[in-house]
C-alpha positions, 0 to 999 in steps of 0.5 A: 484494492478496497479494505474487503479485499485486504480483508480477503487477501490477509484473511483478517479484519482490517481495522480502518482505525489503523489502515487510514492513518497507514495511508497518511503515512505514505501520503506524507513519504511521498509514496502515495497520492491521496485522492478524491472520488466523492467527498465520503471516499477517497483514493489512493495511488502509488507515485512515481516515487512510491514505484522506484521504492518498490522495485528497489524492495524487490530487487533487494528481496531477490538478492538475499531472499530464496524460495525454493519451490 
């Protein structure tokens, strides 16, 4: 997802001051994997771990959470 579609997605700028230290953040918990496409961009990528955290969110959110619809 590039910071243009967050921007759509949030519907609010996305400050790259604050998104990039973000995905350092996750780099270093392991979540993450940083990665080059050229030497101006990078990419990132969830990891294996990165994964499991997130189905364990959902997992949980289903347990405790409820929408009714």
């Amino acid at each position: 997802m590039t910071p243009s579609e967050l921007e759509n997605y949030y519907e609010s700028e996305i400050h790259h001051g604050r998104l990039y230290p973000n995905l350092d953040t996750l780099v270093d918990k392991g979540l993450v994997e940083k990665g080059e496409i050229d030497q101006r961009t990078n990419s990132y990528a969830l990891t294996r771990r990165g994964r499991r955290e997130l189905t364990a969110r959902r997992e949980w959110e289903h347990q405790y959470v409820t929408l009714d619809e």
